[in-house]
C-alpha positions as CSV (number, residue, x, y, z in Angstrom):
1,X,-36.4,220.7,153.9
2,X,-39.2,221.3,156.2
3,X,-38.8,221.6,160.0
4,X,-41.3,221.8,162.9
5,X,-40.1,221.6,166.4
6,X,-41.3,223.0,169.9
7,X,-38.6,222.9,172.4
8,X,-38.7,224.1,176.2
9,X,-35.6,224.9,178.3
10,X,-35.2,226.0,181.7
11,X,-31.5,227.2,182.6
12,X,-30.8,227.3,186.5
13,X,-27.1,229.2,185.9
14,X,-26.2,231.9,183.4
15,X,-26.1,230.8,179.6
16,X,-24.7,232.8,176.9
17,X,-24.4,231.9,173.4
18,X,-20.6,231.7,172.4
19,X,-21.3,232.4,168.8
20,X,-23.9,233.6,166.5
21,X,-26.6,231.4,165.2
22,X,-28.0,231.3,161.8
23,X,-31.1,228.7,160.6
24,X,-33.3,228.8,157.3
25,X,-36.5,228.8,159.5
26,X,-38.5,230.6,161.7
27,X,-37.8,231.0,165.2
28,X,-40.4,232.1,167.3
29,X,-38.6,232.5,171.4
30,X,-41.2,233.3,174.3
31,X,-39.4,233.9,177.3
32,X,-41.4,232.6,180.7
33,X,-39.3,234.0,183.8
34,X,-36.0,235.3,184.2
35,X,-34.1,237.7,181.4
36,X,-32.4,237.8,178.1
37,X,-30.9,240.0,175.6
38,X,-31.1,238.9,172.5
39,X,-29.3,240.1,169.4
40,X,-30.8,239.9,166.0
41,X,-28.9,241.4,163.5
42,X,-27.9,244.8,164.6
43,X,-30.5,245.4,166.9
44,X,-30.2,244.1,170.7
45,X,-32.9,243.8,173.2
46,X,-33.9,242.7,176.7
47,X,-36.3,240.5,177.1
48,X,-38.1,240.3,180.3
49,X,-41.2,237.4,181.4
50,X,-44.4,237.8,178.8
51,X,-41.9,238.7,176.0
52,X,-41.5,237.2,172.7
53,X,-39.1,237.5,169.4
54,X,-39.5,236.4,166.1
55,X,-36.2,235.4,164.4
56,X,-37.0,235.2,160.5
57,X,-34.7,232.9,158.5
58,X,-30.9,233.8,157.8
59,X,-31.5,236.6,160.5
60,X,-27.9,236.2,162.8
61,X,-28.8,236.5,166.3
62,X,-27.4,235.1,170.0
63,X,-28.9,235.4,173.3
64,X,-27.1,235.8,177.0
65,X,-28.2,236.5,180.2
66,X,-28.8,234.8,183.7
67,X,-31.4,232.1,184.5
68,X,-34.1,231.5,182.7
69,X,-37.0,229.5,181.3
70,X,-38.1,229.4,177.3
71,X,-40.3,227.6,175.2
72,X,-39.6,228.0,171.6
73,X,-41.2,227.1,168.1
74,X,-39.4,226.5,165.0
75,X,-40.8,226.6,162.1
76,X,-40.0,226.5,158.2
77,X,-41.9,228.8,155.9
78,X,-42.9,226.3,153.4
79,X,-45.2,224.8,156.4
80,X,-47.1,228.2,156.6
81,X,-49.4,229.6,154.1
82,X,-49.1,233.1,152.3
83,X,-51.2,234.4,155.1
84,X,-48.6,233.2,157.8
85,X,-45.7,233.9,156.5
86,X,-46.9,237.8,156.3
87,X,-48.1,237.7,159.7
88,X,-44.2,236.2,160.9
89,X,-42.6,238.7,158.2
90,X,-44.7,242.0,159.7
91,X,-43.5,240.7,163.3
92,X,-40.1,240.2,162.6
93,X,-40.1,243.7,161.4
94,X,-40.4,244.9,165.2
95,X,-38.9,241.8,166.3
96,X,-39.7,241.6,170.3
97,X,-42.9,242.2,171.8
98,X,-44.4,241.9,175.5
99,X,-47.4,240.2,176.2
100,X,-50.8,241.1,178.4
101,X,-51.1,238.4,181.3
102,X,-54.0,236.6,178.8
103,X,-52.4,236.8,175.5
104,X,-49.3,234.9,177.5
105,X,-51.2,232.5,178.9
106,X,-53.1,231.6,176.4
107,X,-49.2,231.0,174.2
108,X,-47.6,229.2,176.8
109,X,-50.6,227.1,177.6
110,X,-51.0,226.0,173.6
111,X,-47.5,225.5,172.7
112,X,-47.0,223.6,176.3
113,X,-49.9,221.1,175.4
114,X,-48.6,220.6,171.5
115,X,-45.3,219.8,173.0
116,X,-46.0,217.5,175.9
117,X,-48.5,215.2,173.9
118,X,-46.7,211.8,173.1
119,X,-47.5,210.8,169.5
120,X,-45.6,208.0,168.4
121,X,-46.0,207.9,164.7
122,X,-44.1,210.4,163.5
123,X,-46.1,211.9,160.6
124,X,-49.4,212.0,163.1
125,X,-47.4,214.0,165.5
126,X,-46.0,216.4,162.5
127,X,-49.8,216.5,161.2
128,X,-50.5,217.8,164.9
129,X,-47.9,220.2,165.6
130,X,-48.3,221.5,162.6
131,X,-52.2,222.4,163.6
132,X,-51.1,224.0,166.7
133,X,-48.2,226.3,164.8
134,X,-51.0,227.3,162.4
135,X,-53.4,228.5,165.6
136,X,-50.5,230.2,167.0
137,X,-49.2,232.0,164.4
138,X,-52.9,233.1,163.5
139,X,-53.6,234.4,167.2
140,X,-50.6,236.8,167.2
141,X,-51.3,237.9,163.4
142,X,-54.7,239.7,164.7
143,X,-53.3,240.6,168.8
144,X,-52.6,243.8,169.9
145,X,-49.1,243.8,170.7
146,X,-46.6,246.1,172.8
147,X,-42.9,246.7,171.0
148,X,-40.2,246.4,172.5
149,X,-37.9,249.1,171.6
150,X,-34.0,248.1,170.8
151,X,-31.4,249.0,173.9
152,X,-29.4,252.1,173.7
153,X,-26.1,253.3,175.2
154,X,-25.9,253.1,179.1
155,X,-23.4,253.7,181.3
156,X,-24.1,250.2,183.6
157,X,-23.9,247.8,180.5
158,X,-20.6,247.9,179.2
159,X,-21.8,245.2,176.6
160,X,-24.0,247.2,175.2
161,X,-22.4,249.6,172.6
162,X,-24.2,251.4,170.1
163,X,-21.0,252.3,168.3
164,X,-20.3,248.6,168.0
165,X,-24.3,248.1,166.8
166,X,-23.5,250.7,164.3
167,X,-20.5,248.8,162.8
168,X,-22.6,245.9,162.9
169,X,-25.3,247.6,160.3
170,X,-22.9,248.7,158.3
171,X,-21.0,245.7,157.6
172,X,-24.4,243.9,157.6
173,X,-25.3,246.4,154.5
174,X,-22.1,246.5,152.9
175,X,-21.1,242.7,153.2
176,X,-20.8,242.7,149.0
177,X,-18.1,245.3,149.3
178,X,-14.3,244.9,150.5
179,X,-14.1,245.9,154.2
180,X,-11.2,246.8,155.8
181,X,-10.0,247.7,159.2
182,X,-8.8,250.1,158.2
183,X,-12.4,251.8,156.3
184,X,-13.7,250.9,159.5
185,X,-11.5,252.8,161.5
186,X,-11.5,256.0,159.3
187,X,-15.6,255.6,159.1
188,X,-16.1,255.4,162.6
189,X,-13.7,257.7,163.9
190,X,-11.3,255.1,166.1
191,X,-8.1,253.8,166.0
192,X,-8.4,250.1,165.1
193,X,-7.2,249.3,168.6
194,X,-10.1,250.7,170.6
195,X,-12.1,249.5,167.1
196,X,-11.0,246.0,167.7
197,X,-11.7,246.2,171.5
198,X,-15.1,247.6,171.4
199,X,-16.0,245.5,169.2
200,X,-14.8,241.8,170.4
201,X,-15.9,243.2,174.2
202,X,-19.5,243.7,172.9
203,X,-19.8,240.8,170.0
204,X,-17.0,237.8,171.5
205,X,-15.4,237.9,168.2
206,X,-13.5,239.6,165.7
207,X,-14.5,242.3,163.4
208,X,-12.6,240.2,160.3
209,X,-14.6,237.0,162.0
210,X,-18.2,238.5,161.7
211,X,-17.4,239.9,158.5
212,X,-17.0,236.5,156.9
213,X,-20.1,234.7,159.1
214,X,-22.0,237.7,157.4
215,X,-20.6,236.1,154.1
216,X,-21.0,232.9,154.7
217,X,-24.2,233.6,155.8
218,X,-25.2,235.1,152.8
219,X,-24.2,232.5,151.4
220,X,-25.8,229.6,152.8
221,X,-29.0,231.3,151.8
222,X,-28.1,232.0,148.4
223,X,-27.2,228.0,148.3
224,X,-30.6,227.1,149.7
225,X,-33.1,229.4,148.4
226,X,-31.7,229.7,144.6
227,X,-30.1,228.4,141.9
228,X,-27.3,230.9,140.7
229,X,-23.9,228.9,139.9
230,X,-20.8,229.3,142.5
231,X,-19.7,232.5,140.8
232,X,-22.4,234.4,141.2
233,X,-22.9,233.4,144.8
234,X,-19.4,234.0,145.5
235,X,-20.3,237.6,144.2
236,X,-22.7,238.5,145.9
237,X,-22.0,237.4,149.0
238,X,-18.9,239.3,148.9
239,X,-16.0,236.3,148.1
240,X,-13.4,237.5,145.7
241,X,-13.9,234.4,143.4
242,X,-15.9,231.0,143.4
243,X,-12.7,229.3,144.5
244,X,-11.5,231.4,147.5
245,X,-15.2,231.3,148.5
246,X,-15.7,227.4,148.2
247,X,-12.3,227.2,150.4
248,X,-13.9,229.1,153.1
249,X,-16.7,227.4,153.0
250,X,-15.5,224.3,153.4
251,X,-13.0,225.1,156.3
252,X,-16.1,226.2,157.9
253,X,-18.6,223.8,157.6
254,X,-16.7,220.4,156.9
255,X,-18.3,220.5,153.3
256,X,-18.8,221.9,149.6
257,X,-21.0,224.8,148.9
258,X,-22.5,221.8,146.4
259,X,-22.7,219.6,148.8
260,X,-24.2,222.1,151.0
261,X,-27.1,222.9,148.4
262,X,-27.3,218.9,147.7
263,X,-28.4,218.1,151.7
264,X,-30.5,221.2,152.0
């Protein structure tokens, strides 16, 4: 289903994200003042003002830090042309970028007027947001832009564990295959004490806990973007069977994986 939104937040207090977010669309997050680390997929980064990230979809992520402000576009790919979508795909594939003082102006001054103009009818304002996402994603497909390179290990941010991050890739590479605490443990050279520490001190949740969001994840994609039947999903999104994975599923998300598929 198509989705176009530009949302703006400013946040006084800290805010972190208690669990990991998920979406089938595009999020495009340009952080005004304040900072944020941001976790997409195994990669974690800090964000400071006249920074930006570009989420792709299905990409698990969360954000924490102290006060901030944001301005944010979401976006589905079927909106965007061939064109756009490689521009968002060959962005993603840094992920976070800083701005120059001009190229951030010029950002926050477009997606600020797109989102402050009351439209009432609702497929003139869709028509004119959509204009504006098209403009922006066009300017940062042909700007020079500064990467930001992924945190490492430091001594200060106990949060920030690259052993943890390494976990993270693996499981996020491996999700098909049974995963253990146990393979875990003997991979990356801890007990599964300190494993299970390290890891719910850096990610607020379990190892066993990510392992099936990964799944589910998976999942929900699969549901969305294909048509393979339940067993094959289940399959290759790492359920044992179609019936232990429609059980998840449905203690997770209140519904059927057919029902799922059916409302998206």
């Amino acid at each position: 289903m198509p989705f176009l939104e530009i949302e703006k937040r400013s946040q006084q207090t800290n805010l972190n994200m208690t669990e990991f977010q998920s979406h089938n669309f595009f999020e495009l997050y340009f952080l005004l003042s304040g900072n944020r680390e941001v976790f997409i997929e195994n990669k974690l980064f800090l964000l400071t003002p006249r920074s930006f990230c570009v989420i792709p979809p299905y990409h698990i992520h969360k954000t924490e830090g102290g006060a901030y402000e944001r301005i944010n576009l979401y976006v589905s790919g079927d909106l965007l042309n061939e064109l756009e979508r490689k521009h968002l795909a060959r962005l993603a594939e840094g992920a976070a970028y800083s701005f120059g003082e001009e190229q951030a102006a010029f950002v926050t001054a477009l997606l600020d007027r797109a989102r402050a103009e009351q439209i009432s009818d609702g497929a003139v304002r869709q028509n004119y947001l959509h204009s504006f996402t098209k403009a922006l994603v066009s300017y940062l497909g042909v700007q020079e832009l500064t990467p930001i390179m992924p945190l490492g290990s430091s001594p200060t941010r106990t949060r920030n564990d690259t052993a943890v991050l390494r976990i993270v890739a693996y499981i996020n590479e491996n999700y098909r295959q049974q995963i253990t605490l146990q393979l875990l443990s003997d991979k990356f050279f801890m007990s599964k004490n300190t494993l299970c520490k390290r890891f719910r001190n850096a990610m607020d949740i379990s190892i066993m806990q990510y392992v099936s969001y990964v799944r589910l994840n998976k999942a929900k994609m699969y549901l969305t973007t294909t048509k393979k039947g339940m067993e094959e999903i289940a399959e290759q999104s790492g359920f044992p069977s179609a019936n232990y994975f429609s059980f998840i599923f449905k203690k997770s998300f209140g519904i059927s994986p057919t029902e799922y598929r059916k409302k998206h």
